[in-house]
C-alpha positions in Angstrom: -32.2 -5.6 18.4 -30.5 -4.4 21.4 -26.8 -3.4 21.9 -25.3 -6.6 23.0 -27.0 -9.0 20.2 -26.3 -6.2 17.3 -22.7 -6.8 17.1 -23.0 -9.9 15.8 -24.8 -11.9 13.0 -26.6 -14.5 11.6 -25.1 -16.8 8.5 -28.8 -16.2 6.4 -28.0 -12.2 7.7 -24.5 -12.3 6.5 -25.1 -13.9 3.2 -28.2 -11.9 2.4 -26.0 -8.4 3.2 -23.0 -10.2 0.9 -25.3 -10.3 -2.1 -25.7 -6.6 -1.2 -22.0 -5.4 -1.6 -20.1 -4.9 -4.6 -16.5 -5.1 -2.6 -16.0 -8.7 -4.2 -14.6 -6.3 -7.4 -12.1 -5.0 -5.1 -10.9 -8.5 -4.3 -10.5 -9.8 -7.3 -9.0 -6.7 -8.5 -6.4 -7.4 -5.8 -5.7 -11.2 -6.9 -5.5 -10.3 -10.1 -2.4 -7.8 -9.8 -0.9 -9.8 -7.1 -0.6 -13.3 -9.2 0.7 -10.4 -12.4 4.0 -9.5 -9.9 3.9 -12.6 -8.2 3.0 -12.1 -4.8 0.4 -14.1 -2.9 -1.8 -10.8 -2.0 -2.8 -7.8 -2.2 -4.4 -5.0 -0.6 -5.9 -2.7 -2.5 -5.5 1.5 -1.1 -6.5 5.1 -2.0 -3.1 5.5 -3.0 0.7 4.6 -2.8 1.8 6.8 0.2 -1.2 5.7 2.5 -0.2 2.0 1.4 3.3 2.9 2.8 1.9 4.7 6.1 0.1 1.6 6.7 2.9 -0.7 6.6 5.1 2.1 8.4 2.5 1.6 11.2 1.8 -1.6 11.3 5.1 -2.7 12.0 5.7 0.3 14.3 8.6 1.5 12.3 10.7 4.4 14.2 13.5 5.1 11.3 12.8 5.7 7.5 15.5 6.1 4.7 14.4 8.4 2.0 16.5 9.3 -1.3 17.0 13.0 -2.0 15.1 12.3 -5.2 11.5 10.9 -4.8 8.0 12.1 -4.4 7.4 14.8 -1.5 4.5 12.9 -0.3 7.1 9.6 1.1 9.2 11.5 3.1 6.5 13.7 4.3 5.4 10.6 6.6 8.3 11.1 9.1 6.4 14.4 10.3 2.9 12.8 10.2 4.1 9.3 12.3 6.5 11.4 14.2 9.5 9.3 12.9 13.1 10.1 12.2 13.6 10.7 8.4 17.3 10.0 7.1 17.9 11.1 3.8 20.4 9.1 1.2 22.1 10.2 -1.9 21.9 7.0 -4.4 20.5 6.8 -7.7 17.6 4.3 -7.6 15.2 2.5 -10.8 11.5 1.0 -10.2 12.1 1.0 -6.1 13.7 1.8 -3.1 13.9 0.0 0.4 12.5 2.5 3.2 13.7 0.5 5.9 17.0 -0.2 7.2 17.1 -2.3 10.2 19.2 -5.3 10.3 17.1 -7.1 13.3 13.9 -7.4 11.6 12.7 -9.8 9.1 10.9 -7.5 6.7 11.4 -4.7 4.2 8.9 -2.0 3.4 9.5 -0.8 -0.3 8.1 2.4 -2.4 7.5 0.8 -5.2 5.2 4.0 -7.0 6.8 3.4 -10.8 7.4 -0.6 -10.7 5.7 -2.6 -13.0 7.0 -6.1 -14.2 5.4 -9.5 -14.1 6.8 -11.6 -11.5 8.9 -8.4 -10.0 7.5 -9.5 -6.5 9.3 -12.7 -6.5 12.3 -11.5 -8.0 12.6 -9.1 -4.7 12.1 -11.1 -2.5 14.1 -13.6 -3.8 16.8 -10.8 -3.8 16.5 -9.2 -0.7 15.9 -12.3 1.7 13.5 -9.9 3.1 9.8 -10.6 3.5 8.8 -8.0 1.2 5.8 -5.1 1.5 5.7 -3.6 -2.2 4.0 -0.5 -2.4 3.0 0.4 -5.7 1.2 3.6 -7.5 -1.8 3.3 -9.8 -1.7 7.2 -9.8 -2.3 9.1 -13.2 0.8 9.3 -14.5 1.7 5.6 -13.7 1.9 2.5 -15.9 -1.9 1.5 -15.1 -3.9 4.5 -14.7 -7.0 4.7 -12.6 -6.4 8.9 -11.2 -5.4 7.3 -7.6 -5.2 4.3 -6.1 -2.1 2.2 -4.5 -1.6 -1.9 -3.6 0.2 -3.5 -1.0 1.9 -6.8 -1.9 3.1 -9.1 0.8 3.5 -12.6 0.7 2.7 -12.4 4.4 -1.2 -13.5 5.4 -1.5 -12.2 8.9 -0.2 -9.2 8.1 -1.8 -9.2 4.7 -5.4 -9.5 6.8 -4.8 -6.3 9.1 -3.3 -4.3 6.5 -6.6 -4.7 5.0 -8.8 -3.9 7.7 -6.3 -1.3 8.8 -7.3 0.5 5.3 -11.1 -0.2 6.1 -11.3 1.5 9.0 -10.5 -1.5 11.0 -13.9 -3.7 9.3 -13.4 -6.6 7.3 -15.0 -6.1 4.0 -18.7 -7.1 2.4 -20.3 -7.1 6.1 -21.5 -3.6 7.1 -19.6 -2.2 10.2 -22.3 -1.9 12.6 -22.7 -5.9 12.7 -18.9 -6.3 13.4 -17.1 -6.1 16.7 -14.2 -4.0 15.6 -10.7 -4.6 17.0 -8.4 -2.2 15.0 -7.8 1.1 14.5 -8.4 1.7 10.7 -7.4 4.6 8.6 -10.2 4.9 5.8 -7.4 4.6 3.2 -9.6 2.0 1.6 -10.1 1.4 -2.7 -13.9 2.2 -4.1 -15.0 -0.4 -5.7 -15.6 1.9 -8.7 -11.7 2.3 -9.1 -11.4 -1.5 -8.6 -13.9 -1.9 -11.8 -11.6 0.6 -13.3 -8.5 -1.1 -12.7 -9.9 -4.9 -13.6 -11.3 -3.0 -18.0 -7.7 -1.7 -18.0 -5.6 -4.4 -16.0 -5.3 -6.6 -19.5 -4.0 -3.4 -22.1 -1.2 -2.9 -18.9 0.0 -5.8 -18.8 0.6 -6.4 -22.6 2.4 -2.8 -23.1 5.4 -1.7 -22.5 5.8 0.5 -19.2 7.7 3.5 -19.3 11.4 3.6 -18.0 11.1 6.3 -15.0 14.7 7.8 -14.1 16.5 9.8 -11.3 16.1 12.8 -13.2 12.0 12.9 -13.5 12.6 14.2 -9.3 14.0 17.2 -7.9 16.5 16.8 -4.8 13.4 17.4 -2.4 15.8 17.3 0.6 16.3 21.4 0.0 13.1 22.8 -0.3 12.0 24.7 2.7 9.3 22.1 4.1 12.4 19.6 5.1 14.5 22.5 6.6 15.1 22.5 10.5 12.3 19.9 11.0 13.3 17.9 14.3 12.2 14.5 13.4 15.0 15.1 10.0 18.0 12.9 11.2 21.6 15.1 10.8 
C-alpha cells in the first residue's frame, strides 16, 4: 500500500477495524448523559478544563470572565491561549458563563459541580444562548470516575469538531493512519475504560441526591501570586 491509496479505506476494511475498537462505549457513554441534562450531545474529555479550552478555541475566543472564586485550573487558560482574563466578584451556584460578548450567538459555561436532569434545557432556555456546558466528572464531583469532563451542545457541527478536536483531530473507531486528517486535535480525548466506568455508575448518580457546592468551598484565587502582574490579566 503506497502513500497515496493508504489514506483512505475500503467499507469491508472499515467495518472489519470497527469490530476492533471499543470506542462505541465512549459514545454511548456520551448519549447517555446528554439525554440525563437534556442536551442533544455530548462529547466526552479527559477532564472539565480541557472541555473548556476546547470550546475557548474552537470559537476563537479573545476575552474570558472568571469569578474570584473558582478552580485555579479555569482561569489559568488565559496564560495558556494567550487571552485576556477579567476577573468578577459575584457569588455564583452549579455554573458560571465564561463569555461575555453581546455579538455572538453562543455561551461557553464552567459547569464543573452541575448536575440536574434536564439542566441543559433549562439554560438554554434561560440564556437564549446556544449553550456549551462543561461539566466535571472529577473525584470529588457528583459522578465520580478520578477525571474525566463532557461538553454539551445542542449544536452538531460544532458538536463533530469538538470531538475530533479532543481526538487529535481523527474521528473515532477508524485508526488514524487510514484517515486524511483536517484538524488540529489536542489529545484531550476519554479512554474508553473511564467511559465503562462512567456507564456501571451513571444509574446510582442519577437516582441520589448531588451535593449543594457553595461560594465558600473556593478561595479568592484572584490574589495568589500566579495571577499577579500577568499581562494577559485585564485591569
Amino acid at each position: 500500500m503506497n502513500e497515496n491509496t493508504r489514506l483512505f479505506i475500503t467499507k469491508e476494511k472499515a467495518i472489519s477495524m470497527l469490530k476492533k475498537q471499543d470506542f462505541t462505549v465512549v459514545t454511548e457513554f456520551e448519549n447517555k448523559v446528554a439525554e440525563f441534562f437534556g442536551a442533544k450531545y455530548g462529547v466526552a474529555v479527559d477532564s472539565c478544563t480541557h472541555g473548556i479550552e476546547l470550546c475557548l478555541r474552537y470559537f476563537d475566543v479573545k476575552e474570558i470572565f472568571i469569578p474570584k472564586r473558582t478552580y485555579i485550573s479555569v482561569p489559568m487558560l488565559a496564560h495558556k491561549l494567550n487571552i485576556k482574563l477579567h476577573w468578577e466578584d459575584y457569588r455564583w451556584q452549579d455554573l458560571y458563563r465564561i463569555t461575555a460578548d453581546a455579538d455572538v450567538d453562543y455561551a461557553i459555561y464552567d459547569a464543573a459541580t452541575l448536575w440536574g436532569k434536564n439542566y441543559y434545557n433549562l439554560c438554554n432556555k434561560l440564556d437564549g444562548y446556544n449553550c456549551f456546558l462543561n461539566i466535571s466528572f472529577q473525584y470529588q464531583k457528583h459522578l465520580n470516575l478520578g477525571r474525566g469532563g463532557m461538553i454539551l451542545t445542542n449544536d452538531k457541527e460544532a458538536a463533530i469538531q469538538l470531538k475530533k478536536m479532543s481526538y487529535d483531530g481523527r474521528l473515532p473507531n477508524i485508526p488514524w493512519r487510514y484517515q486524511d486528517i483536517d484538524t488540529i486535535g489536542y489529545h484531550y480525548y476519554m479512554t474508553p475504560e473511564t467511559a465503562k466506568l462512567g456507564l456501571d455508575k451513571l444509574q446510582e448518580a442519577i437516582e441520589t441526591k448531588p451535593r449543594q457546592w457553595t461560594i465558600e468551598d473556593w478561595p479568592d484565587i484572584s490574589k495568589m501570586k500566579v495571577f499577579k502582574n500577568k499581562s494577559h490579566v485585564a485591569t
